[in-house]
C-alpha positions in Angstrom: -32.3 -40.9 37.9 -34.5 -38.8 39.8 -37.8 -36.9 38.1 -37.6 -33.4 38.6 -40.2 -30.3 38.0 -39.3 -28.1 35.4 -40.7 -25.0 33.7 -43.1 -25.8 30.3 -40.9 -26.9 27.3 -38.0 -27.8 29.2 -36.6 -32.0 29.4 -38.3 -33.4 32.7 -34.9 -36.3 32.0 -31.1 -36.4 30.8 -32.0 -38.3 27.7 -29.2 -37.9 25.3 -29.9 -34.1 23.6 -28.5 -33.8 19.7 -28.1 -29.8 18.3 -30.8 -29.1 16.2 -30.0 -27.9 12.5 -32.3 -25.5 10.8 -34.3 -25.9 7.0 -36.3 -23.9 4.8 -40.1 -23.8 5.8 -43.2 -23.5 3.2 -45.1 -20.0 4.1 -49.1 -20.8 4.4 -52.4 -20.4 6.3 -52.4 -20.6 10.1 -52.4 -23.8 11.2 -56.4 -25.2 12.6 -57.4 -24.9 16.5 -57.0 -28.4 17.9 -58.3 -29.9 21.9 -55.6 -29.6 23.8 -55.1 -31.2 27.6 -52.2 -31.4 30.3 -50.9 -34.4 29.3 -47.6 -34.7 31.1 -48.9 -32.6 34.1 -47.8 -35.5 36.2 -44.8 -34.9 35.1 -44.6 -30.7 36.6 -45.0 -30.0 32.7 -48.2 -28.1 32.8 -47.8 -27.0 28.9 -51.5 -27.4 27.2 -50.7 -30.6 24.3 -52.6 -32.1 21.4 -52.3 -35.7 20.3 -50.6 -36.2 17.1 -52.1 -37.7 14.1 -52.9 -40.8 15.6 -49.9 -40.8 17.8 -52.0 -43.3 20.7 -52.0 -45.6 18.3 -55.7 -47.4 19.7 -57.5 -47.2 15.9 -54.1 -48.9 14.0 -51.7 -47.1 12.5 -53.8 -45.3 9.6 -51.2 -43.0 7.7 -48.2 -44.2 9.5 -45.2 -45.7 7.5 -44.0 -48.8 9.4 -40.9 -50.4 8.6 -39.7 -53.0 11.0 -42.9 -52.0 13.5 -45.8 -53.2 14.3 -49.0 -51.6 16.6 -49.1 -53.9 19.7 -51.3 -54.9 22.9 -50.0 -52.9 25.7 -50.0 -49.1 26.7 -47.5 -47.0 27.8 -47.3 -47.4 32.1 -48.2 -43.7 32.7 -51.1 -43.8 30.7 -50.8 -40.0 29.5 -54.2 -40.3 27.1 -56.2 -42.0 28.6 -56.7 -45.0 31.1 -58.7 -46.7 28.8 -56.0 -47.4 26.5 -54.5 -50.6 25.6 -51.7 -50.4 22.6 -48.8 -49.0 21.3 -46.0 -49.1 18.5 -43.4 -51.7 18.8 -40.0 -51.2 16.8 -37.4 -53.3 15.8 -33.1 -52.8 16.2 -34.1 -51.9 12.4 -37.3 -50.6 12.3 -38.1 -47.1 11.2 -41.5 -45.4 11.4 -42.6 -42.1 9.8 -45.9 -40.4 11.0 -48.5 -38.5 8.9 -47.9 -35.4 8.1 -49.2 -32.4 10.8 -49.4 -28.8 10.4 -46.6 -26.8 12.6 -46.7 -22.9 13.0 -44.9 -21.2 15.1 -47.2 -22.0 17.9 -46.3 -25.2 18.2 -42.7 -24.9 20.0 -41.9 -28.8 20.8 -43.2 -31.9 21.3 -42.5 -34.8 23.4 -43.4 -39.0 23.6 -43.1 -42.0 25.9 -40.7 -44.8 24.9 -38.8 -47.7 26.1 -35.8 -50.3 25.1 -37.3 -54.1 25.2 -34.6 -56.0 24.3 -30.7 -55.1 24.2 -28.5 -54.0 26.7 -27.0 -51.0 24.3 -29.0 -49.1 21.1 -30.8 -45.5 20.7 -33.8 -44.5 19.1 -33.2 -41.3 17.2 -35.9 -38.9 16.5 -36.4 -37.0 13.7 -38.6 -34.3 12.0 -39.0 -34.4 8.0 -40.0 -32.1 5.9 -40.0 -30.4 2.5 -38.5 -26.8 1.8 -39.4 -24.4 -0.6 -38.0 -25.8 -3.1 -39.0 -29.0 -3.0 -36.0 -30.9 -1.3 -37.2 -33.2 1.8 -35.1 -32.9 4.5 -34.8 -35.0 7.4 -33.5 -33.4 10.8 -32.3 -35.2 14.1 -34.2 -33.3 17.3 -32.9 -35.7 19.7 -32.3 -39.3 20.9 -33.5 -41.9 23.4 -31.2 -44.1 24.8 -33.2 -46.5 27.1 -31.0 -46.3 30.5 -33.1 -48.9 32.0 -34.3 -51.9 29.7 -38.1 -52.5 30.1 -38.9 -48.8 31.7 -41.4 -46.6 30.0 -39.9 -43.3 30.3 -41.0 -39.6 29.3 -38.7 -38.1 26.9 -37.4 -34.8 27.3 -38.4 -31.9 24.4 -38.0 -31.8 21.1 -38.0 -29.1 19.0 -40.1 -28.2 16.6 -41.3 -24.7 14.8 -37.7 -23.3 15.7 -36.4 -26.5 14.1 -38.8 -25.7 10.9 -37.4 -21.9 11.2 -40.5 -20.3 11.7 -40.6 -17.3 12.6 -43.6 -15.0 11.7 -47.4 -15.9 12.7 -48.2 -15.9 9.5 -46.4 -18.8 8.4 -46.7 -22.3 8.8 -45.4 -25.7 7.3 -46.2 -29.7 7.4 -44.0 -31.9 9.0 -43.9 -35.6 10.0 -42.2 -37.1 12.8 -39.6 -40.2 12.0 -38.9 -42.6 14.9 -35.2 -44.2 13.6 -33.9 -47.1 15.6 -30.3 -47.4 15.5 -29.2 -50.4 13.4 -28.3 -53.5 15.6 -29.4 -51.8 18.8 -32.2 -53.0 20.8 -35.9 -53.3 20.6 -38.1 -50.2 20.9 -41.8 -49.6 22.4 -43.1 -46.1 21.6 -46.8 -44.6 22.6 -48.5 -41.3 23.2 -46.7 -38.4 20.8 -47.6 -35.0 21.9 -47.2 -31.5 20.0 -47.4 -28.7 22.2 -49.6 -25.9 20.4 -49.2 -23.2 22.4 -49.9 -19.6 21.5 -47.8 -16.7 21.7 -49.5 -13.8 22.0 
């Protein structure tokens, strides 16, 4: 399938979209100022992103939950960080890995990752966002899936929702989320690398 320019926090590819449900967010401070950069600018996506917690996955995967994954030698193809990096996060047809938790506010709209199917000729890797509502209850929502059209090739994903997701709405709220990575059971392989949250600020 052809790439195709699009306008900031829309899908750059038809990966398989699921509807987004909404959950009760946690009202606190503002979420911190973090370095940004134009990581999928070779993409047309010219949106200002920040790594998420250890999301490049070059120092290990401190305060990641693997199950069924393992960090791996061998970056991502488009090399969206940096050049100079060498690994990833490999995922088995069972595997399922939960990231640290992040701070979300409203200005942080979506956020997007590269992936690819390594083994299997059918499977999707479902993504997730988890978090915990005002009254205490963890809740685990699908954003969207990856289905891997072509086995072995690194692709960007389209954008997933996030603060809308959360249902935030005010600048004065914010909430902590983590990101789950699911792999559907009995499907292929997965190779993940390079998460991005979008922080921009509406004015």
């Amino acid at each position: 399938m052809a790439w195709m320019p699009t306008v900031r926090r829309t899908a750059l590819i038809a990966l398989t979209g699921i509807a987004t449900l909404t959950v009760a967010s946690t009202a606190q401070a503002g979420c911190a100022v973090t370095p940004t950069k134009k990581a999928f600018a070779a993409f047309g996506d010219y949106a200002d992103y920040t790594l998420a917690p250890g999301a490049n996955f070059e120092s290990g995967s401190s305060g990641w939950s693997l199950g069924g994954a393992s960090i791996v030698a061998g970056n991502e193809s488009f090399f969206v960080g940096s050049k100079s990096d060498s690994k990833s996060l490999a995922i088995s047809a069972t595997g399922r890995v939960v990231s640290p938790s992040f701070c979300v506010g409203i200005e942080h709209p979506n956020f997007r990752l590269v992936a690819r199917r390594t083994t299997g000729t059918w499977g999707v890797l479902y993504v997730k966002l988890r978090s915990t509502d005002s009254g205490g209850r963890v809740n685990e929502t699908v954003v969207g899936s990856i289905n891997g059209t072509a086995l072995g090739k690194w692709t960007v994903s389209q954008s997933y929702g996030l603060s809308s997701v959360l249902a935030l709405w005010s600048k004065t709220q914010s909430t902590t989320a983590q990101i789950v990575l699911d792999a559907e059971k009995s499907g292929g392989n997965w190779q993940v690398d390079d998460i991005y949250i979008d922080p921009y600020r509406r004015s």
